[in-house]
VOGU-3710 file (C-alpha; in Angstrom, 3 decimals, decimal comma):
1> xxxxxxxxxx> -13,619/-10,334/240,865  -15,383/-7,929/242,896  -12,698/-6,661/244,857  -10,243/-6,279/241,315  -13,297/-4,076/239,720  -13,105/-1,825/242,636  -9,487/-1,763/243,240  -9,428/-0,775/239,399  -12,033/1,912/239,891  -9,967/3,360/242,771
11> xxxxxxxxxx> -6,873/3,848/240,677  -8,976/5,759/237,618  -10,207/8,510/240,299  -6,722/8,814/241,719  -5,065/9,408/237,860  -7,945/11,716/237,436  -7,785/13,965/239,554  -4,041/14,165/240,026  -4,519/15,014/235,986  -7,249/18,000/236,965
21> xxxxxxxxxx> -5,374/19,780/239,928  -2,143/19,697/237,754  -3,211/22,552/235,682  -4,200/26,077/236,825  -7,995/26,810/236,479  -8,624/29,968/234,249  -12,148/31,698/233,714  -14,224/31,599/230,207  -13,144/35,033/229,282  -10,151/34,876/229,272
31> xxxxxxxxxx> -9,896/32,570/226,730  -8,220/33,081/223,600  -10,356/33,634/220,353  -11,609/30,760/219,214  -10,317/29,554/216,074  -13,752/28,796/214,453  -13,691/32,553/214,358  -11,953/34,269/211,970  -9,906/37,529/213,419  -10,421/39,872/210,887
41> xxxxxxxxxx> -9,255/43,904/210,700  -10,754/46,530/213,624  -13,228/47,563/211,127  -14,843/45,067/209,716  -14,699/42,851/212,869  -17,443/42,952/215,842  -16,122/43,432/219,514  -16,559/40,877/222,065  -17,821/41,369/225,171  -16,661/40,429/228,292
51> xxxxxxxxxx> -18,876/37,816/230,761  -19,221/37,696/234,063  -16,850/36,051/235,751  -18,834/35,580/239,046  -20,864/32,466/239,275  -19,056/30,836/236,177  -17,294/27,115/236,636  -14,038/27,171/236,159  -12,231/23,977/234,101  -8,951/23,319/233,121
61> xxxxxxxxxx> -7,595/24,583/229,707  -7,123/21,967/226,950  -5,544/22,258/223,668  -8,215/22,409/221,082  -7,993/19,763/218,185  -6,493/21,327/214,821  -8,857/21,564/212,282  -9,247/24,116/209,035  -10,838/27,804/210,488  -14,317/28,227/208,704
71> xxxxxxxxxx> -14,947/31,453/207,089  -18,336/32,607/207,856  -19,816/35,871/205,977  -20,704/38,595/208,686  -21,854/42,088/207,639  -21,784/45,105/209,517  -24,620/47,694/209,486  -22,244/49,722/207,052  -22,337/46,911/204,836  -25,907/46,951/204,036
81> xxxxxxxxxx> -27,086/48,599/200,577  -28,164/51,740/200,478  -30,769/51,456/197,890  -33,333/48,263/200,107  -36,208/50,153/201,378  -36,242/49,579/205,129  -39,072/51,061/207,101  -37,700/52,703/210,606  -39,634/53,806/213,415  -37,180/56,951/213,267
91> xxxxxxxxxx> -38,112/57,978/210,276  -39,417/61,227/209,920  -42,876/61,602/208,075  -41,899/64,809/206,169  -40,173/63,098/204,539  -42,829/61,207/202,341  -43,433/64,602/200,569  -41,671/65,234/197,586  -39,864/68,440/197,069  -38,734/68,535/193,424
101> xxxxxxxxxx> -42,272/67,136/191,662  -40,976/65,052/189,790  -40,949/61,007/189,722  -38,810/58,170/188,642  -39,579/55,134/189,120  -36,363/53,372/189,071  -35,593/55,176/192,331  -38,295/52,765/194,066  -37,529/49,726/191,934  -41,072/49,665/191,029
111> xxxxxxxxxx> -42,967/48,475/187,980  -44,182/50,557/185,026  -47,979/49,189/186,347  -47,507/49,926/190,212  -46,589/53,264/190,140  -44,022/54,715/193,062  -43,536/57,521/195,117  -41,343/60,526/193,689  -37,432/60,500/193,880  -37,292/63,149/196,290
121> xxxxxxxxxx> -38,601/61,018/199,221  -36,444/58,958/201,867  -35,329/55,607/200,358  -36,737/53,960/202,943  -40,512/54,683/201,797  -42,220/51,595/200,811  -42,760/51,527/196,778  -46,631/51,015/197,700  -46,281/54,498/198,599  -47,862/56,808/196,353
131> xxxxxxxxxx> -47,980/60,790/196,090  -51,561/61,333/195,710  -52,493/59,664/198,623  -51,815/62,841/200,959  -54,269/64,791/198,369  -56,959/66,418/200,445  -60,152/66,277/198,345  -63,260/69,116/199,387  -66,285/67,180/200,915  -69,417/67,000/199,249
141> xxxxxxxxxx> -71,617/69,856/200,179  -74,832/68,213/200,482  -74,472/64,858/202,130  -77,933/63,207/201,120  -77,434/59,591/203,147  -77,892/61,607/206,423  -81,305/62,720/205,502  -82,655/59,185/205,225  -84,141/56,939/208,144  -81,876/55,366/209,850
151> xxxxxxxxxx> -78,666/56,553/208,407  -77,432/57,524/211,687  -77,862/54,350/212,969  -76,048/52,452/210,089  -73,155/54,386/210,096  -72,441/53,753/213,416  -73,449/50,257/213,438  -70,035/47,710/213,777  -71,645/44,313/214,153  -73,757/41,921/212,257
161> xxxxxxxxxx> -77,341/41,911/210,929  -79,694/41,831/213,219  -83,501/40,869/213,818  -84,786/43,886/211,549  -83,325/42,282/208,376  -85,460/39,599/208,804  -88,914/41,353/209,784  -88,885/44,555/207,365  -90,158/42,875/204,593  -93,073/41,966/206,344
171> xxxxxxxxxx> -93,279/45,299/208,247  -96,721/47,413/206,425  -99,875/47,854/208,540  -102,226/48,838/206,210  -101,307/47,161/202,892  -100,577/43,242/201,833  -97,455/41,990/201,243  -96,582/39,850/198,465  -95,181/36,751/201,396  -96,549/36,390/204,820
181> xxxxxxxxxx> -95,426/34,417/207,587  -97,781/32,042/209,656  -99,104/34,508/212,291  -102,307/35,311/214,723  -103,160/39,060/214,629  -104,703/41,255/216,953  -105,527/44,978/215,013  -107,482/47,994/217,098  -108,483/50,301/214,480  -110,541/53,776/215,230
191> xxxxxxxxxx> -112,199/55,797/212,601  -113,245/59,705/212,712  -115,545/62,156/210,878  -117,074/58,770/208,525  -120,038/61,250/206,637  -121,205/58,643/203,975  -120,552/55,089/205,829  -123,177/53,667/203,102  -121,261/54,831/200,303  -121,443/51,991/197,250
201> xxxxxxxxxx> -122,250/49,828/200,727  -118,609/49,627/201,339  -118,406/50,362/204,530  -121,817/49,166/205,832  -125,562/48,456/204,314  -128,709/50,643/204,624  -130,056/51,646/207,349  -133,421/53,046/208,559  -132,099/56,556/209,023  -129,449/58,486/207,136
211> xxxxxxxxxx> -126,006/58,921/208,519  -124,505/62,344/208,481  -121,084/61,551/210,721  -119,709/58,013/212,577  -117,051/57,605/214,763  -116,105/53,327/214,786  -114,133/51,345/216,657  -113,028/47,852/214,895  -111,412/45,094/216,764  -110,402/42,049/214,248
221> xxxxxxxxxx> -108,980/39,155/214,575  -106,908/37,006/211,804  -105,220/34,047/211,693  -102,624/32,951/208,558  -101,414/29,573/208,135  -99,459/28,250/205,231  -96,058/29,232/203,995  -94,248/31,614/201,399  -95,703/29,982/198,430  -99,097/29,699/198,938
231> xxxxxxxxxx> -101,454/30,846/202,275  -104,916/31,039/203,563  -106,582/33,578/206,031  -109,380/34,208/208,143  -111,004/36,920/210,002  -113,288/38,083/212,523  -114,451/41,830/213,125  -116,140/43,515/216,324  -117,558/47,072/215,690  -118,291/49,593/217,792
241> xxxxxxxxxx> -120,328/52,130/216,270  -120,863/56,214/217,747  -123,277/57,280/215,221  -124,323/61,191/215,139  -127,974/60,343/213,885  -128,624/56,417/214,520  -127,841/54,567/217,963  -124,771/53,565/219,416  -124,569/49,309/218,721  -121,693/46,979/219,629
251> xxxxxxxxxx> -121,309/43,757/218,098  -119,876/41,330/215,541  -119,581/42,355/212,028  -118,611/40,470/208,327  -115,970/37,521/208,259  -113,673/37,821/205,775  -111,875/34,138/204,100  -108,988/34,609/201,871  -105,914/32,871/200,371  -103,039/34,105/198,670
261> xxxxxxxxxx> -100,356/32,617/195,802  -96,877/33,608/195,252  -96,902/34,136/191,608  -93,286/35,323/190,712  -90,458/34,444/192,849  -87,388/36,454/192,321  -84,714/37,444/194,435  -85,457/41,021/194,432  -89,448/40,707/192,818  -91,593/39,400/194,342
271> xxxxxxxxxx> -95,853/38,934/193,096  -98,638/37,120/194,260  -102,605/36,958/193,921  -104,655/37,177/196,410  -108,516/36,673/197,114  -110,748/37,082/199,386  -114,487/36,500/200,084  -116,802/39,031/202,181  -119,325/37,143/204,841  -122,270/39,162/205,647
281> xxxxxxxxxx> -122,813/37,582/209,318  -122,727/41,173/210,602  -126,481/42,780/211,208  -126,537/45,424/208,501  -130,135/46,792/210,449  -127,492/47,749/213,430  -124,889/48,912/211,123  -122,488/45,967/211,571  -122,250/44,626/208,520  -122,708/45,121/204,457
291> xxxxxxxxxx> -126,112/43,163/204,092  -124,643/41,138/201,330  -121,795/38,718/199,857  -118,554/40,621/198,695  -115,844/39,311/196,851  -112,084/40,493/195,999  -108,970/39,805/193,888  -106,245/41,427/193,237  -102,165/40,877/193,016  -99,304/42,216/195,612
301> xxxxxxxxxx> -95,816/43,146/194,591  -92,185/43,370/196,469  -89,511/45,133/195,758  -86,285/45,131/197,689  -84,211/48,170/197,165  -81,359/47,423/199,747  -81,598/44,636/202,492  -82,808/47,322/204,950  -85,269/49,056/202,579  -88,485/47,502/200,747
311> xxxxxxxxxx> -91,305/48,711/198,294  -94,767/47,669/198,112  -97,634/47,666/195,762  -101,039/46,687/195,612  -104,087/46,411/192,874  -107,668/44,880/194,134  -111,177/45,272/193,092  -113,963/44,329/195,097  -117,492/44,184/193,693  -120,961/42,978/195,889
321> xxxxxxxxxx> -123,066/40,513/195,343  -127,079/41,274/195,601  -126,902/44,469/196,733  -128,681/46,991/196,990  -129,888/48,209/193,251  -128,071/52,052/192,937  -126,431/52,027/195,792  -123,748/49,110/195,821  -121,088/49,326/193,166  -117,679/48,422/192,595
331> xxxxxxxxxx> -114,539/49,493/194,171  -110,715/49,716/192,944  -108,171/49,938/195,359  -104,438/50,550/194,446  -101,748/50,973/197,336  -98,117/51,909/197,735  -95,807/51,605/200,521  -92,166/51,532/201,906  -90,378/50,345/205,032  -86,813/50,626/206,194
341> xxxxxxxxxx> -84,446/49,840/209,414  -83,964/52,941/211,721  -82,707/50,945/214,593  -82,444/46,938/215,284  -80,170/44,524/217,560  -80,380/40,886/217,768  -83,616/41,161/220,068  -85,266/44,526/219,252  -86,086/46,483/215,585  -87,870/49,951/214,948
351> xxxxxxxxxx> -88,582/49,797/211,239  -90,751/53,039/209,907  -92,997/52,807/206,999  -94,672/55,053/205,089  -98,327/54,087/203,307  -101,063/55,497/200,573  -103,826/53,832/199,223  -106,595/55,144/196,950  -110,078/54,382/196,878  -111,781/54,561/193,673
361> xxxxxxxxxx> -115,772/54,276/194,136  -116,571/53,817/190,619  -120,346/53,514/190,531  -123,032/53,392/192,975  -124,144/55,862/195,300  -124,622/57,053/198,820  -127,624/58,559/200,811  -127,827/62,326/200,843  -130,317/63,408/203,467  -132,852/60,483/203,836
371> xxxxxxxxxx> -133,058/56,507/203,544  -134,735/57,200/200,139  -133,061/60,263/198,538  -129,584/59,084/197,523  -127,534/60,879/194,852  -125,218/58,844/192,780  -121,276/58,580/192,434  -119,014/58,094/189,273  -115,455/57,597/190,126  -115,241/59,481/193,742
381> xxxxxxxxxx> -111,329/58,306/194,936  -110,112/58,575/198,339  -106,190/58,962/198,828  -105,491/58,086/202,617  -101,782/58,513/203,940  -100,450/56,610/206,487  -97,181/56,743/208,429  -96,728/54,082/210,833  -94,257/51,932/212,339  -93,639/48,520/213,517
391> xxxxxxxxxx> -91,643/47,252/215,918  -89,775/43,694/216,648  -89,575/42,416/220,308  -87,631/39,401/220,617  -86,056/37,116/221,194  -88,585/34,834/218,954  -90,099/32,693/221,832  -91,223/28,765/221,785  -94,756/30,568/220,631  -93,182/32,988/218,006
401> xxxxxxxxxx> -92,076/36,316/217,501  -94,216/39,105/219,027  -94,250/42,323/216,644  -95,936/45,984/217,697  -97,270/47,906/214,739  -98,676/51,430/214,739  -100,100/53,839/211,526  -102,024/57,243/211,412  -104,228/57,851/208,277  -105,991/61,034/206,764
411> xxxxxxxxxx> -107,794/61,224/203,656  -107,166/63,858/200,715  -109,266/64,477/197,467  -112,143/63,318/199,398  -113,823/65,300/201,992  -116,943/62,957/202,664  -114,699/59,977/203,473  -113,213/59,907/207,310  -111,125/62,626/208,735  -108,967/60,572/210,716
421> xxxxxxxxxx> -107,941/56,826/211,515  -105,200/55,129/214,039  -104,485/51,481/213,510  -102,818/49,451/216,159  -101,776/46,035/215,620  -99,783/43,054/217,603  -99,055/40,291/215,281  -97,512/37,022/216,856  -95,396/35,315/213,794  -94,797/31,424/214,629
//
C-alpha cells in the first residue's frame, strides 16, 4: 500500500516537471495586456511602465481563461471639471484679489447667505473665501487695556488659571471682605505723626498728661474659624507706644471678638454683617487700651467685575460704652477698595490693591493742651489711602496656604490724625 502511494507520487513529479521545462520561461513584462484591461486610444489611455526584470521569478506562460473584459471608468487629469474648487500648493496668492470689483456668486457655487469671493479670482479659491477679509482696518489710537494692572501679563499668558483666581477675592489689607477663609493672621502695623490719640477715645483713653504727637507700633494676632456662610474671630493686640510728651510703655492692649454672616449670596454680589465687640483688657493709664467696652456693626459688600478684578465696600459704626462724658463719641467708618491679578502661576500670585476708608468722628472731643482743657468735635472725617499688595506663595501646604500682604496709608482732610502708616501682614489660610 505503502510502496503503490509512493510509486504514484513518483510518477506526478516526473509528468510535472516534464510539463514545466516544456515551455520557454518569459519575464512579467513582457506580458501581453491583460484583458481585464481595456486598450483604449493613445489619449485617453495611461502608459505602463516597465518592471524590473532583475530579481523577478520567472513561470511559464498559460493561456488565460476567456471571460467578458470589464470596463472600468478611468479619468485623466484633463478629464476633471474645470469649475471644482481645488486648493494647490502652486497656487499663487495674488490671485485671491479681485481685479474687476465686481462679484457673482454663481462663479463660487455659493449660497445667497454665505457670500463668495469675486469672479475675478482663481477658481480654485475656496467659496469660504471672502473679499473683505484682506481689508486693513487703522488701529485704535489709544489702546486703554495696556494701562491697567496686569494687562501685560494677561496678554501674554497661554495657559490655565492659576492660584491668583482663587486668592484675589480675599486679597484687601485694610478693609473686610464680605467671605473669609479659615485663617491665623499675623499683622505688624506702624503709625506716624498720631497728634490727638484720645480723640472720641478711639484710639486710646485718657491719660494723665496730654499728647501732642505718638509714634505706635501694633502687633495683633487673629484667628477665623468657620466657613463662607457664617464666621467668628478673635484678636489679640501688643502696642508699642513712642510718645512725644508721656513715656514710652510696651504691652498688651484691647481684645477684639467678632462674627460675621453672609447675608446675600450671589454669583457676582456678595453682603454680609458683621460685629464685633471691643475688650478693654489693655491699661488705658499706660496708653494701651480705650478704658472702656466698645461695640461695632456694620455690613461688607463684593463685587466681582471680571474673575481677575474685585470691588469692595464697607459701612460700620462703632459707639463706647461708659466712657468718658465729652470725650467718647461715636464713629462711622465707610471703606472702598479694589484688587486685581498682575502676575500669578500655579504656585505664586502678585495681586495689587488699592484702599480708602473715611473716618467720621461725629461727636466727642479730644484734649487740646491739658488733661482738663479739651475742645469738642462735630463731624471731623479722616480719608486715609492705602495702596498695598498681597502676595500668594504656594503650593497650599498640609498646614495651608501662606499669603504676604503689604499697604502704605496717609491721611487727607485731616491734619490732626497720623501722617503716615505701613501695615504688614502674613495670613496662613487652612
Amino acid at each position: 500500500m505503502i510502496k503503490s502511494a509512493i510509486i504514484a507520487l513518483l510518477l506526478t513529479n516526473t509528468v510535472l516537471i516534464s510539463l514545466l521545462s516544456a515551455q520557454t520561461p518569459v519575464q512579467w513584462d513582457e506580458l501581453p495586456d491583460s484583458p481585464l484591461r481595456e486598450t483604449s486610444s493613445a489619449d485617453d489611455s495611461l502608459p505602463m511602465q516597465g518592471m524590473p526584470t532583475q530579481g523577478m521569478i520567472e513561470a511559464p506562460l498559460f493561456d488565460p481563461l476567456p471571460m467578458e473584459p470589464i470596463p472600468l471608468d478611468s479619468r485623466t487629469i484633463d478629464s476633471i471639471p474645470s469649475d471644482l474648487p481645488i486648493w494647490s500648493d502652486s497656487i499663487d496668492e495674488s490671485s485671491l484679489s479681485c481685479d474687476n470689483g465686481t462679484c457673482d456668486q454663481s462663479d463660487c457655487n455659493c449660497n445667497q447667505a454665505g457670500g463668495c469671493g469675486c469672479n475675478g479670482c482663481s477658481s480654485t479659491v475656496s467659496c469660504q473665501w471672502t473679499p473683505w477679509q484682506n481689508l486693513d482696518f487703522p488701529p485704535i489710537p489709544i489702546d486703554f487695556e495696556r494701562f491697567m494692572i496686569g494687562a501685560n501679563f494677561r496678554s501674554q499668558r497661554t495657559r490655565d488659571r492659576g492660584i491668583g483666581y482663587e486668592r484675589v477675592m480675599f486679597a484687601p489689607n485694610v478693609l473686610d471682605t464680605a467671605i473669609q477663609t479659615p485663617h491665623v493672621g499675623f499683622r505688624y502695623q506702624l503709625d506716624y505723626g498720631l497728634r490727638t490719640p484720645d480723640r472720641a477715645e478711639y484710639y486710646w483713653g485718657q491719660r494723665d498728661k496730654a499728647e501732642t504727637g505718638l509714634n505706635v507700633q501694633d502687633v495683633s494676632v487673629r484667628l477665623a474659624v468657620g466657613n463662607e456662610k457664617a464666621m467668628a474671630l478673635t484678636q489679640y493686640n501688643m502696642r508699642s507706644l513712642d510718645p512725644e510728651i508721656n513715656a514710652n510703655t510696651t504691652g498688651f492692649g484691647d481684645m477684639v471678638l467678632g462674627a460675621q454672616a453672609l447675608l446675600v449670596d450671589g454669583k457676582r454680589t456678595k453682603i454680609a454683617t458683621i460685629f464685633r465687640t471691643y475688650l478693654a483688657t489693655g491699661p488705658v493709664k499706660r496708653g494701651l487700651g480705650t478704658g472702656h467696652t466698645s461695640l461695632e456693626y456694620g455690613l461688607l459688600a463684593r463685587q466681582c467685575l471680571r474673575p481677575e478684578t474685585y470691588l469692595f465696600a464697607e459701612i460700620k459704626y462703632w459707639m463706647p460704652i461708659k466712657g468718658t462724658d465729652g470725650i467718647a463719641g461715636d464713629v462711622l467708618s465707610t471703606g472702598w477698595g479694589i484688587s486685581t491679578i498682575a502676575a500669578e502661576s500655579d504656585v505664586f500670585a502678585f495681586l495689587p490693591t488699592f484702599e480708602i476708608r473715611t473716618l467720621s468722628f461725629l461727636f466727642g472731643g479730644q484734649n487740646a493742651t491739658s488733661a482738663t482743657n479739651f475742645e469738642s468735635i462735630d463731624g471731623e472725617t479722616a480719608i486715609e489711602f492705602y495702596p498695598g499688595a498681597r502676595f500668594v506663595l504656594g503650593p497650599e501646604s498640609d498646614l495651608g496656604l501662606w499669603e504676604l500682604g503689604c499697604a502704605a496709608g496717609f491721611t487727607a482732610a485731616d491734619k490732626n490724625w497720623f501722617d503716615s502708616r505701613l501695615v504688614f501682614e502674613a495670613r496662613l489660610a487652612f
